[in-house]
DSSP file (Angstrom, degrees, kcal/mol; ACC not computed):
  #  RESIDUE AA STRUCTURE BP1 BP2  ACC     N-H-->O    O-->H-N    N-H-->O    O-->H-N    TCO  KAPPA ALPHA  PHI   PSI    X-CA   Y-CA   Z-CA
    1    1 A X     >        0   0    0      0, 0.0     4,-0.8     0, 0.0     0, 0.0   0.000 360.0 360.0 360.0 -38.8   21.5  -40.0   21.8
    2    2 A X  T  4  +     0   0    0      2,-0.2     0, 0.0     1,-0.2     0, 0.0   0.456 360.0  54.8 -71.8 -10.9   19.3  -39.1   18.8
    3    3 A X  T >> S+     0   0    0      2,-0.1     4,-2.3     3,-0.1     3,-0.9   0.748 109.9  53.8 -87.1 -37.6   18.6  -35.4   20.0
    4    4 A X  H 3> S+     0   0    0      1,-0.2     4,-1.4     2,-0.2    -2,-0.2   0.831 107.2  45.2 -47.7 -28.9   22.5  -35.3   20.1
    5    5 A X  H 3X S+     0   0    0     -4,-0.8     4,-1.6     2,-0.2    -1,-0.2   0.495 110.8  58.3 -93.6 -26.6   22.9  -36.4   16.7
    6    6 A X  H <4 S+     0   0    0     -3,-0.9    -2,-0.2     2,-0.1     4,-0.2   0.950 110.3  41.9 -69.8 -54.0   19.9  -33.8   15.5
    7    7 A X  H >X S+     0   0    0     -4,-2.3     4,-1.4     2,-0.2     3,-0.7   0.869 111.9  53.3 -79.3 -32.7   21.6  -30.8   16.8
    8    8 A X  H 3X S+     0   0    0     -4,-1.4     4,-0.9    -5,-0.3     5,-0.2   0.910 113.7  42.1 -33.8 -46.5   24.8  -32.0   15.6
    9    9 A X  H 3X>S+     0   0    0     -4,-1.6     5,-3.0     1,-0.2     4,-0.6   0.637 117.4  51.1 -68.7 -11.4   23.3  -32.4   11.9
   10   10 A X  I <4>S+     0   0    0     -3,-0.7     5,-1.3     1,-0.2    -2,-0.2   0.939 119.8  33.0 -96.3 -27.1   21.3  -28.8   12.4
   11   11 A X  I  <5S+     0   0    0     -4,-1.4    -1,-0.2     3,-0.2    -2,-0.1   0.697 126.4  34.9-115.0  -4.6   24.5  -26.8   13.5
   12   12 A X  I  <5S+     0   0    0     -4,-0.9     4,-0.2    -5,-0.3    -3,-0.2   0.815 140.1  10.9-118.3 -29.8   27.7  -28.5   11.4
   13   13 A X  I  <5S+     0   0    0     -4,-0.6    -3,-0.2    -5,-0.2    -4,-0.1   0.867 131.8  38.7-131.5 -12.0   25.6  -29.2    8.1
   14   14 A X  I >><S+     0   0    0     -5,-3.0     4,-2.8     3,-0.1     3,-2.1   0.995 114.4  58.3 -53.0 -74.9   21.7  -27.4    8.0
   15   15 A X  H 3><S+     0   0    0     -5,-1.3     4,-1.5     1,-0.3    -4,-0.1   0.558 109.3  37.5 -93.5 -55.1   23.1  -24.2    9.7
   16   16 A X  H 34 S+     0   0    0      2,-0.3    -1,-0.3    -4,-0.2    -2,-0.1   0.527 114.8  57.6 -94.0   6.4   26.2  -23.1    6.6
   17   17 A X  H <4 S+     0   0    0     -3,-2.1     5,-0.3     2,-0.1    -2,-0.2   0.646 116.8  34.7 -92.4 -35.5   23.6  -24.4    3.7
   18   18 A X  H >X S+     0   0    0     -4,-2.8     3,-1.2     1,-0.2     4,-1.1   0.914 111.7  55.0 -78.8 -46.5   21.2  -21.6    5.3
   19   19 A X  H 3X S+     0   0    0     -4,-1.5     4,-2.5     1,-0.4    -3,-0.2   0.684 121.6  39.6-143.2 -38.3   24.1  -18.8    6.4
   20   20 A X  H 34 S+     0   0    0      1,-0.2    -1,-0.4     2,-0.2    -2,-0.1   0.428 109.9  54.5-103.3  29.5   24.9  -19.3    2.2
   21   21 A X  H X> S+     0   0    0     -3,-1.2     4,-1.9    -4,-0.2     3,-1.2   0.487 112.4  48.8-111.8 -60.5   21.1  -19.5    1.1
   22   22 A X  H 3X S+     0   0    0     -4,-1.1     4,-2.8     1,-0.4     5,-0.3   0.935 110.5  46.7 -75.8 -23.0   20.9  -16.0    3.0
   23   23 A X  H 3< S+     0   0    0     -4,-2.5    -1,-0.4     2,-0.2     4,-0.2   0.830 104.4  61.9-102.0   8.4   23.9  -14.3    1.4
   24   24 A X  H X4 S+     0   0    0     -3,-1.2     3,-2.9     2,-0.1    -2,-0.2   0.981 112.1  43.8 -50.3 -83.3   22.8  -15.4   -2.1
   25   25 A X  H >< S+     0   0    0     -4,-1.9     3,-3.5     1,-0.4     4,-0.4   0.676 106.8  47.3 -84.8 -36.3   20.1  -13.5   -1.4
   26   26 A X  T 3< S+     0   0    0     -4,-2.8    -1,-0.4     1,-0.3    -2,-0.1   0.673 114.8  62.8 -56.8  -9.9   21.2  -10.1    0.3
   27   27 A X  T <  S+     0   0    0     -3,-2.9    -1,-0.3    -5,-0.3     3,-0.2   0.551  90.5  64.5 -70.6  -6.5   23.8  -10.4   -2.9
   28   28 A X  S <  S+     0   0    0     -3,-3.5     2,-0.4     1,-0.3    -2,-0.2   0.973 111.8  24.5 -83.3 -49.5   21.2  -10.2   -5.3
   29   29 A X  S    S-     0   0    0     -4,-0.4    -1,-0.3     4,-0.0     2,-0.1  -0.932  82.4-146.6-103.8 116.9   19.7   -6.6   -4.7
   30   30 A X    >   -     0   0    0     -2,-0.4     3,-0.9    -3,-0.2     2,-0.5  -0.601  32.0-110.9 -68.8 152.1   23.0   -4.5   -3.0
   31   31 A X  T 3  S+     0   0    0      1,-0.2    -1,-0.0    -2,-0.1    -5,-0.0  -0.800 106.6  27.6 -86.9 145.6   21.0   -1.9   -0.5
   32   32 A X  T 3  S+     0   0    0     -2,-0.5    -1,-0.2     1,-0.2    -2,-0.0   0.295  85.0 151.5 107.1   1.2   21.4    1.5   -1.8
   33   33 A X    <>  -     0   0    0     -3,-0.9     4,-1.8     1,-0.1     3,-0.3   0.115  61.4-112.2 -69.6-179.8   21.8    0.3   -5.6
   34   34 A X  H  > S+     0   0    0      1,-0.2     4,-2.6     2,-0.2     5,-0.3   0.647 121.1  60.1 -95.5 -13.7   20.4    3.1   -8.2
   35   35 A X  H  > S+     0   0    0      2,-0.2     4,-0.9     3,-0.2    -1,-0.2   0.785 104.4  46.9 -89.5  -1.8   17.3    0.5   -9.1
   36   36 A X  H >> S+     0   0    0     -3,-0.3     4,-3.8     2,-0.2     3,-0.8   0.902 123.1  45.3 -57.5 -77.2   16.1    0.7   -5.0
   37   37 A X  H 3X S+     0   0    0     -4,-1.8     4,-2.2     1,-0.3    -2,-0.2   0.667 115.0  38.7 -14.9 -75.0   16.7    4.4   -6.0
   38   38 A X  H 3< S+     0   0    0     -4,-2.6    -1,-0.3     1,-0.2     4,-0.2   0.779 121.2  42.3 -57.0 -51.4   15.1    4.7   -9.3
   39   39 A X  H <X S+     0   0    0     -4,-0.9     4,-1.0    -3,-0.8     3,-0.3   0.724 114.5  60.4 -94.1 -12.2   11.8    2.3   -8.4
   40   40 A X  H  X S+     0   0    0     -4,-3.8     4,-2.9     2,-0.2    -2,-0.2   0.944 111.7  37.2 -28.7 -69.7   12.0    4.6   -4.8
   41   41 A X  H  < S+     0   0    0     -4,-2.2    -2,-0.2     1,-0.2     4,-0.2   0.316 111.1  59.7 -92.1  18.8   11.5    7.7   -6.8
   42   42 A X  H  > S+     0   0    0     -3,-0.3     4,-1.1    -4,-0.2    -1,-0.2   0.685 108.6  48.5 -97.0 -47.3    9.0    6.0   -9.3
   43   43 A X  H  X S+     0   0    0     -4,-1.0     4,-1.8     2,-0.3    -2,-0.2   0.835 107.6  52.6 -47.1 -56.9    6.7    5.2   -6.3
   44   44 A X  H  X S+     0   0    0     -4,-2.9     4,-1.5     1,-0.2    -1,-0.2   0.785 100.3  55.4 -51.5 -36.4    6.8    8.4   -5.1
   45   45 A X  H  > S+     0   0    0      2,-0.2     4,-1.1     1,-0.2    -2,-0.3   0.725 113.5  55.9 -70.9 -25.4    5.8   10.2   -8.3
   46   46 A X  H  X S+     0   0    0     -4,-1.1     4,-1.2     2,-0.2    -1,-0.2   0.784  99.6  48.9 -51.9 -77.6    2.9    7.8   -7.8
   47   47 A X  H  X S+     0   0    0     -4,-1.8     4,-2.2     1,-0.2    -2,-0.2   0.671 113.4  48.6 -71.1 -32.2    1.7    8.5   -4.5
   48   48 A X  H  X S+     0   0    0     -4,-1.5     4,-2.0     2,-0.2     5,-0.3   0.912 113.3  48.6 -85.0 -29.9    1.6   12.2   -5.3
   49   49 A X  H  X S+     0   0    0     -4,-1.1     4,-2.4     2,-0.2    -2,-0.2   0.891 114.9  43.7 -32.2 -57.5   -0.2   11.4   -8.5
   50   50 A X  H  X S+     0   0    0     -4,-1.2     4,-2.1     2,-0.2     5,-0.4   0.969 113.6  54.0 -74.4 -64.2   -2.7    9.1   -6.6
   51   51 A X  H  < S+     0   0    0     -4,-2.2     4,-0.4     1,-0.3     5,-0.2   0.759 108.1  42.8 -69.7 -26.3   -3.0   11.8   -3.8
   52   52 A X  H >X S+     0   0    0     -4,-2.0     4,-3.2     2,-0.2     3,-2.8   0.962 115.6  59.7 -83.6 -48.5   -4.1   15.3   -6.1
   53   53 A X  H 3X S+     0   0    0     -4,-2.4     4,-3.6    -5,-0.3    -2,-0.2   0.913 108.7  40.9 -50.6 -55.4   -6.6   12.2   -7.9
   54   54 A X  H 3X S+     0   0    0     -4,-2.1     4,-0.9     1,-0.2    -1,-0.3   0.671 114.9  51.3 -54.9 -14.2   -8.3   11.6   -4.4
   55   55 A X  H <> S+     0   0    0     -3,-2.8     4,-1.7    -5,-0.4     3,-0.4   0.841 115.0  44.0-101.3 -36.5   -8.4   15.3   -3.7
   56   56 A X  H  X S+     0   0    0     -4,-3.2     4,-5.2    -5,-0.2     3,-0.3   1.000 111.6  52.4 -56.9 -72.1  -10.0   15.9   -7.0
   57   57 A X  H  X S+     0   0    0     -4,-3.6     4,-1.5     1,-0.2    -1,-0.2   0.620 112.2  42.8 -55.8  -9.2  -12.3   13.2   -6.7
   58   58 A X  H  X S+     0   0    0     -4,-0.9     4,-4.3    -3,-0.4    -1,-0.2   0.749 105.6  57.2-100.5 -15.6  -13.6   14.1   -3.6
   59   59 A X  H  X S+     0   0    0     -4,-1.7     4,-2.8    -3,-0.3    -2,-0.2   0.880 115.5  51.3 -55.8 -42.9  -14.0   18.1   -4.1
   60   60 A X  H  < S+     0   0    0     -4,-5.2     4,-0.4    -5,-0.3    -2,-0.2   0.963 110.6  40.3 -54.6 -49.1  -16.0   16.4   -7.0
   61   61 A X  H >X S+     0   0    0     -4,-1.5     4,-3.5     2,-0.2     3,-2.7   0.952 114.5  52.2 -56.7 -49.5  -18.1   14.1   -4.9
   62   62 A X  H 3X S+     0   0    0     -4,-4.3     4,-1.1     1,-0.3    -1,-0.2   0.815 112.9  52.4 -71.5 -22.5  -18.7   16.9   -1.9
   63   63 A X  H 3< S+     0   0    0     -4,-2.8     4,-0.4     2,-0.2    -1,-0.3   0.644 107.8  46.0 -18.3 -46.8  -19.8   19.0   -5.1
   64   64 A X  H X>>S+     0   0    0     -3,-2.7     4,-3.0    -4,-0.4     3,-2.1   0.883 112.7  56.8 -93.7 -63.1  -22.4   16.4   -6.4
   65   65 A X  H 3X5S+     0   0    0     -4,-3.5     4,-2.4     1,-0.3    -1,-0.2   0.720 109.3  38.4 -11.1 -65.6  -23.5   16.2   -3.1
   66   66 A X  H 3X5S+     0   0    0     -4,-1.1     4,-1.4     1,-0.2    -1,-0.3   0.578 110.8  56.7 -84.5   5.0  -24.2   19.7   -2.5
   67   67 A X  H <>5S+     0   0    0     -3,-2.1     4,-2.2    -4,-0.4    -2,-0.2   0.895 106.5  51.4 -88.5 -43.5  -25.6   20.3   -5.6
   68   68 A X  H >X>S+     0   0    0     -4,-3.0     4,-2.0     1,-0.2     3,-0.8   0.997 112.9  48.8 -52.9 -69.6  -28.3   17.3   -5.1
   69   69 A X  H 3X<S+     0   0    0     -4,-2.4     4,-2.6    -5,-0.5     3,-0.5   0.910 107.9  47.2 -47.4 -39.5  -29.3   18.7   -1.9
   70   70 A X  H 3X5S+     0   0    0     -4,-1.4     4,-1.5     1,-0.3    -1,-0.2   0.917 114.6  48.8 -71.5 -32.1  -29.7   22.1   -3.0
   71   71 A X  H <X5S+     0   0    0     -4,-2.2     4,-1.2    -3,-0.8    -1,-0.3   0.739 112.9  53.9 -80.4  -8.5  -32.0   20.6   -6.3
   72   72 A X  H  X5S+     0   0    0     -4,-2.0     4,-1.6    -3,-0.5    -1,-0.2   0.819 112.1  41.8 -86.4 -39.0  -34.1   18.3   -3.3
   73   73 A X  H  X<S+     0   0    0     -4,-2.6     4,-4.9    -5,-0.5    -1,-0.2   0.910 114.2  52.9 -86.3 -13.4  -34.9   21.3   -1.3
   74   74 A X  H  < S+     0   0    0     -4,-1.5    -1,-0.2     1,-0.2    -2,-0.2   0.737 109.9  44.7 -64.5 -34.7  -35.7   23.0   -4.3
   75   75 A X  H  < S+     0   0    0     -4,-1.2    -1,-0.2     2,-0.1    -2,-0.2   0.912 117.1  46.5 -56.5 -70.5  -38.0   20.6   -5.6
   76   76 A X  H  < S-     0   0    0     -4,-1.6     2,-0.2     1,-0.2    -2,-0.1   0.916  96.9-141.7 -55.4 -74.8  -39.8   20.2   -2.0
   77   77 A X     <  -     0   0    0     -4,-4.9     2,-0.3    -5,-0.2    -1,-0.2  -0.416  39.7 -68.7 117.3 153.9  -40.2   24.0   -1.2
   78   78 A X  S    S+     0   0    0     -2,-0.2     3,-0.1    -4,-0.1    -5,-0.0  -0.682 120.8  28.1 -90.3 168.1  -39.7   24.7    2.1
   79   79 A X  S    S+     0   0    0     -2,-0.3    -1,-0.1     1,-0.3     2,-0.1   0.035  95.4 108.7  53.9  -6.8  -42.3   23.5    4.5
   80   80 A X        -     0   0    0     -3,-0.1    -1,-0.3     1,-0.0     2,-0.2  -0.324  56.1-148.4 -72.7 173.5  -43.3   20.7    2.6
   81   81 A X        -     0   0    0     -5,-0.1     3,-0.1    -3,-0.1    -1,-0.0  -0.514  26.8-104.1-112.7-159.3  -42.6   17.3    3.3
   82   82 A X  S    S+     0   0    0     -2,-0.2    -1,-0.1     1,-0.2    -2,-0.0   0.763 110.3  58.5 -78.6 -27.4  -42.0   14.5    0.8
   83   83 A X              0   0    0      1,-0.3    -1,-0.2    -3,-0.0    -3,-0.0   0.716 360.0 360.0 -64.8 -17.1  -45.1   12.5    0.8
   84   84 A X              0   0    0     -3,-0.1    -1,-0.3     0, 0.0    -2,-0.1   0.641 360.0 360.0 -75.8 360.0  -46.8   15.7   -0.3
């Protein structure tokens, strides 16, 4: 008798306090509004921002890179080793 009386309270008075909980919220932001838009195309300028910085920094890095190797072997000699 008391699981009858559970789903009775969950479908006639839990059930329409959630169904108007959930369309407060999909009311808040409409989808397609011009601020989706607007922080959409803010994001984007971002991400291409972000993406030429990584391409930079890593032309830089593979630069440092080779430039260290080239001063190590220069240093060495060929046929030496390092302990020498």
């Amino acid at each position: 008798m008391s699981t009858l009386l559970i789903i009775f309270v969950m479908i006639f008075v839990i059930g329409p306090i959630a169904k108007a909980y959930a369309d407060r919220i999909s009311r808040e932001i409409p989808p397609g509004s011009d601020i989706n838009a607007a922080e959409l195309a803010r994001l984007k300028e971002e991400m291409e921002r972000l993406t030429a910085e990584v391409s930079r920094l890593q032309d830089e890095q593979s630069f440092m890179v080779q430039l260290l190797s080239d001063t190590e072997r220069k240093r060495l000699g060929e046929g030496r080793s390092p302990s020498e």
